[in-house]
Wavefront OBJ file of the C-alpha trace (Angstrom):
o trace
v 138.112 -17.214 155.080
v 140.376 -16.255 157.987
v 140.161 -18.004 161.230
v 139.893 -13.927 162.761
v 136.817 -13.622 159.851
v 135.413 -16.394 161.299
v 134.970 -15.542 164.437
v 133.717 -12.057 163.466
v 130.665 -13.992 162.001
v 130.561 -15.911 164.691
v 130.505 -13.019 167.316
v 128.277 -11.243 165.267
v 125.683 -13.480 165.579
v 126.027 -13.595 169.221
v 125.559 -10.178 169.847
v 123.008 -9.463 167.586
v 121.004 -12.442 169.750
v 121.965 -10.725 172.645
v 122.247 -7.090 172.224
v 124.104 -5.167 174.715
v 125.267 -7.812 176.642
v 128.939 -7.720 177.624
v 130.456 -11.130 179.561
v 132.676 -10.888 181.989
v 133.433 -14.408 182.505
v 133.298 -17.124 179.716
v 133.054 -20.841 181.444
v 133.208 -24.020 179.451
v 130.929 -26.969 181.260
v 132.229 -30.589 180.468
v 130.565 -33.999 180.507
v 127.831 -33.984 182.647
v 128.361 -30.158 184.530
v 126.058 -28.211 182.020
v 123.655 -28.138 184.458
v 125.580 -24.978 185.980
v 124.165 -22.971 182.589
v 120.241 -23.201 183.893
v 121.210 -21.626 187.349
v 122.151 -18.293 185.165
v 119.384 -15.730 184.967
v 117.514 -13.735 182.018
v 119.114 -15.953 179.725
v 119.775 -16.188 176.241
v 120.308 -19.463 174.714
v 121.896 -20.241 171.291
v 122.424 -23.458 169.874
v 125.809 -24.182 168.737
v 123.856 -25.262 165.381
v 122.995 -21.805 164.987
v 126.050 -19.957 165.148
v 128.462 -19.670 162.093
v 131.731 -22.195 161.957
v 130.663 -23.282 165.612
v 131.481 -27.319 165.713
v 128.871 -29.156 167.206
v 129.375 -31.904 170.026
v 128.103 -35.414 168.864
v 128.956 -36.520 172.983
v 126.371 -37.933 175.367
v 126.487 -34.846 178.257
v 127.277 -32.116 175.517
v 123.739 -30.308 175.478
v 125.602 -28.259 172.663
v 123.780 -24.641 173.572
v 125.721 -21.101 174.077
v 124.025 -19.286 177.121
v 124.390 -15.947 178.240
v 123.076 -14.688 181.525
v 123.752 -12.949 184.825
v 124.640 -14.323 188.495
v 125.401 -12.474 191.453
v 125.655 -9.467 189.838
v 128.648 -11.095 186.979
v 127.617 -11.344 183.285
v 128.542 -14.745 182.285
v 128.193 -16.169 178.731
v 128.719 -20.755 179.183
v 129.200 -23.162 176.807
v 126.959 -26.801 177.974
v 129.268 -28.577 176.115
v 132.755 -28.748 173.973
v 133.579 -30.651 171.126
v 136.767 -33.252 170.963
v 139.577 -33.708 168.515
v 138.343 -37.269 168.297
v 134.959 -36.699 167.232
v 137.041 -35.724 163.851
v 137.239 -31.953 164.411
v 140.504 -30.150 163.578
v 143.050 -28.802 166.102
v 141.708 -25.497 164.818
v 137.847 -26.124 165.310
v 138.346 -27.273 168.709
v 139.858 -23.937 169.926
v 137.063 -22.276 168.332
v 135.069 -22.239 171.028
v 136.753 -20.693 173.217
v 137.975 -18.058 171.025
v 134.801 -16.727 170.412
v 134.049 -16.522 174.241
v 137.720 -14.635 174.567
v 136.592 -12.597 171.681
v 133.150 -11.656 173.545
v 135.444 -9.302 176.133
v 135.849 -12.120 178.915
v 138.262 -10.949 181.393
v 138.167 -14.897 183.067
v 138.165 -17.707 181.225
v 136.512 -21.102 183.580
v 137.100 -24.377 181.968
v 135.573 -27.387 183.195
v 135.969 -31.449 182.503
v 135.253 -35.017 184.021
v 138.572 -36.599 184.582
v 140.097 -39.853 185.471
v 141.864 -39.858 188.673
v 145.815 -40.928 188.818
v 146.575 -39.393 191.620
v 145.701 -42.240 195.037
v 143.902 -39.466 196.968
v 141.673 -38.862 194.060
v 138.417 -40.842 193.864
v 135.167 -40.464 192.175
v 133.411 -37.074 192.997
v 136.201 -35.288 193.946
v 136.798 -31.738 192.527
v 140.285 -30.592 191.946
v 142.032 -26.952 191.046
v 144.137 -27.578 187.514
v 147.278 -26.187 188.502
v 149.027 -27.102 185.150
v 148.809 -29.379 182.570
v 150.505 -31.768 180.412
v 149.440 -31.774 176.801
v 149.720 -35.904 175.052
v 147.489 -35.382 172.424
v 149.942 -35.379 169.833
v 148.784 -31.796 168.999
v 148.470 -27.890 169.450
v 145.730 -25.452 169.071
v 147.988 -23.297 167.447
v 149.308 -25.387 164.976
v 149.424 -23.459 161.545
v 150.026 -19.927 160.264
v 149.090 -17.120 162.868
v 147.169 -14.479 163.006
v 148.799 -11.686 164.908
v 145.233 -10.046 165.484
v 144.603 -12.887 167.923
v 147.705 -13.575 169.461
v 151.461 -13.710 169.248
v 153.552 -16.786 167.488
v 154.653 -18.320 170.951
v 152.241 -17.234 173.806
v 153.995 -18.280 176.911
v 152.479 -20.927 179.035
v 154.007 -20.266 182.292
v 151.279 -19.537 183.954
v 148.571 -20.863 182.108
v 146.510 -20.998 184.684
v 146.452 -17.898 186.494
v 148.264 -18.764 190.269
v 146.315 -15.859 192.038
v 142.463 -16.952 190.604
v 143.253 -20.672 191.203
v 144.123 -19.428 194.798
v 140.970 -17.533 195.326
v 138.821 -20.679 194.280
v 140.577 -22.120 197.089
v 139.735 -19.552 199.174
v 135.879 -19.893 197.826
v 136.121 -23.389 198.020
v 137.191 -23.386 201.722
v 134.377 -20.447 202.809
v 131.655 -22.670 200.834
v 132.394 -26.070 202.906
v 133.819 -27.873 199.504
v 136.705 -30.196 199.601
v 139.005 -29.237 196.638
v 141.871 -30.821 195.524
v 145.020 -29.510 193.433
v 146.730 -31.262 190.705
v 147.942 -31.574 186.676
v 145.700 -32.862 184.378
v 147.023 -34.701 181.676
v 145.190 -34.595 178.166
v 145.190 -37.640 175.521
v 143.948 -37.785 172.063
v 140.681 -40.499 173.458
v 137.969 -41.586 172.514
v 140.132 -44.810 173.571
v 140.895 -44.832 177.916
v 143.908 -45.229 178.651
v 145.830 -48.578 179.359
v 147.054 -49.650 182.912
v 150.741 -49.171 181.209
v 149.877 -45.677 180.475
v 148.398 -44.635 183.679
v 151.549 -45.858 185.416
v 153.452 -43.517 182.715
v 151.730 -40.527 183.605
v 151.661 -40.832 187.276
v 155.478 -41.388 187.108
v 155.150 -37.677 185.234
v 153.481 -36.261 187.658
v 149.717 -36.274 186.266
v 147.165 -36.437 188.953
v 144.291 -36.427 186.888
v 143.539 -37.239 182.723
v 141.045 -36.226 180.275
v 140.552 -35.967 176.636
v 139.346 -32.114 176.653
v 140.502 -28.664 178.210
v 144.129 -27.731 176.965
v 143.841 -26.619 173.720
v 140.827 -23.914 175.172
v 143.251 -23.216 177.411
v 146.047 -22.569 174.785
v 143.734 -20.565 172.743
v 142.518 -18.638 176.263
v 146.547 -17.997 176.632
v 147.156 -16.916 172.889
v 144.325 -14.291 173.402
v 145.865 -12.755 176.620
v 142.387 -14.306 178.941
v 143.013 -15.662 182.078
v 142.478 -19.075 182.799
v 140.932 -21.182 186.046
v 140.496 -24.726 185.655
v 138.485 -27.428 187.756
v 138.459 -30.921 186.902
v 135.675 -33.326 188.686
v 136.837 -36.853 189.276
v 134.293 -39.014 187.507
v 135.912 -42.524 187.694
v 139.551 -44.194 188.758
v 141.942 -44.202 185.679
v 142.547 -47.844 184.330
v 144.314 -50.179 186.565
v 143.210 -48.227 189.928
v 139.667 -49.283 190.128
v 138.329 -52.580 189.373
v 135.905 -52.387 187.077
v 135.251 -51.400 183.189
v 135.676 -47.430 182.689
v 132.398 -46.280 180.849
v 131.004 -43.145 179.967
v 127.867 -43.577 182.011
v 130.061 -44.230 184.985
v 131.074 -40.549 183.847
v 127.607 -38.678 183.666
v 126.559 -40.450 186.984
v 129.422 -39.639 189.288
v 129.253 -36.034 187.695
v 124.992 -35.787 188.377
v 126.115 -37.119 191.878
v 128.332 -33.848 192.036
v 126.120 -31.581 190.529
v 124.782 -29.799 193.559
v 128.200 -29.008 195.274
v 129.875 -28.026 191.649
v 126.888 -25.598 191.240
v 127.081 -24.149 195.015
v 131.002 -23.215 193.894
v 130.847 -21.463 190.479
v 127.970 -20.074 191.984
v 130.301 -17.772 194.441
v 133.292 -18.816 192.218
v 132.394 -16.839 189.151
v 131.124 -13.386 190.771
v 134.266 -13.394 192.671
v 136.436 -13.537 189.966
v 134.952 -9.588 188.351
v 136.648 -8.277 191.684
v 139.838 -10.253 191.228
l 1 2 3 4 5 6 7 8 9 10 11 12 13 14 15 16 17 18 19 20 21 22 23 24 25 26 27 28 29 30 31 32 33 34 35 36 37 38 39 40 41 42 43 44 45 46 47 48 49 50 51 52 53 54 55 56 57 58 59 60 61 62 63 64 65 66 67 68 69 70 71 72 73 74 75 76 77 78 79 80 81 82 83 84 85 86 87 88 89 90 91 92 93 94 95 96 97 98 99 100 101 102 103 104 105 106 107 108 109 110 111 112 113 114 115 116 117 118 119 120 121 122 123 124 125 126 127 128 129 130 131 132 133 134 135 136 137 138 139 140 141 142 143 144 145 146 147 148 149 150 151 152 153 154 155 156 157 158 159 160 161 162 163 164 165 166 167 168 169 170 171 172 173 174 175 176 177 178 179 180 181 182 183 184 185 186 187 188 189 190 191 192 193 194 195 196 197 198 199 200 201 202 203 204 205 206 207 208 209 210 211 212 213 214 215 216 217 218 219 220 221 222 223 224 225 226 227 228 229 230 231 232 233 234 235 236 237 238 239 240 241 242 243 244 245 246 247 248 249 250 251 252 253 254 255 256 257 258 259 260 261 262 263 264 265 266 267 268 269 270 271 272 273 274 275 276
């Protein structure tokens, strides 16, 4: 079966769960920031288990649960949760995601992550505005034969994410009282961190902040013609900046210390974005 058939099962299921209901934004919550999802009203929630070709997330902080609601007047359908190329998922699989939210009619496309911070003026419980990215992961999302129906062969990635929304969540950012910083995030293959060697490398090219997650949504996002935003929250200091063990409960705590101020943000974030 086609990757397009796939998603048409996929989508099919979603809408016959929800009937009638037509997102406008699609955001994707990373480790620890699903909390965002239970803010959303007269929701619908749909385990990923339940949805056709939808891979599941085997991550602590990955609720793993598709959620369609309404806020401030914007339809908004979240994923609490992603799933990783190193949890043994193909290039394809982890796009999937995504896809299916693009395919649901999202004009805005939100993705969110817990990052390591390269940059010095980045420390734990920071947010930052993705402003670009650098892709190490040894791999694309779009890496096989293509389906015209979803995209073109080479989707340019100029502006991947969209300069005019990233300045509005400034903006937002600014009117809500929330520091925000701006910066690339750089994406590795994980579940390994990074060595003090490699940090070094990536600050020398120009990475401000690194994950395991978020670009190849965002090249499937770009491939489907959706508009992208990107916010990273600064869970720990990459390896060789701080001076202690990285660990992915240091992760889910700094981001729980967050939650409230991430919340207050996509909370006038994402209804801004319909009139944008």
């Amino acid at each position: 079966m086609s990757l397009y058939d796939q998603m048409q099962e996929t989508l099919g299921v979603v809408r016959a769960r929800a009937p009638g209901f037509s997102p406008q934004v699609g955001i994707i919550l990373g480790s620890g920031l699903g909390d965002f999802a239970d803010t959303l009203e007269g929701r619908t929630v749909i385990p990923y288990a339940e949805l056709p070709h939808f891979p599941h997330s085997s991550v602590p902080g990955h609720a793993g649960r598709l959620v369609l609601g309404t806020l401030g007047g914007a339809s908004i359908v979240a994923m609490q949760g992603r799933v990783h190329a190193y949890e043994g998922y193909s290039n394809v699989q982890v796009a999937f995601p995504a896809r299916v939210l693009c395919g649901l009619g999202i004009k805005t496309l939100v993705v969110t992550n817990a990052a390591g911070g390269i940059h010095p003026d980045c420390g734990p419980g920071d947010l930052m505005a993705i402003t670009d990215h650098i892709n190490l992961s040894g791999w694309n999302a779009l890496t096989g034969p293509n389906d015209d129906r979803l995209g073109p062969r080479f989707p340019d990635m100029s502006h991947a994410y969209h300069p005019a929304l990233t300045q509005l969540l400034g903006r937002v950012a600014q009117e809500q009282g929330v520091p925000l910083r701006r910066g690339v995030y750089v994406m590795s293959s994980g579940p390994s961190y990074e060595t003090p060697a490699e940090i070094r490398m990536l600050r020398t090219l120009g990475a401000d902040a690194v994950g395991m997650s978020t670009v190849p949504e965002v090249v499937a996002a770009a491939h489907m013609g959706v508009r992208v935003v990107g916010i990273s929250c600064i869970t720990n200091l990459a390896a060789g900046i701080g001076h202690h063990p990285l660990s992915h409960e240091e992760v889910a705590e700094t981001a729980g210390r967050v939650r409230d101020v991430f919340i207050r943000l996509l909370a006038a974030f994402l209804p801004a974005t319909t009139k944008a």
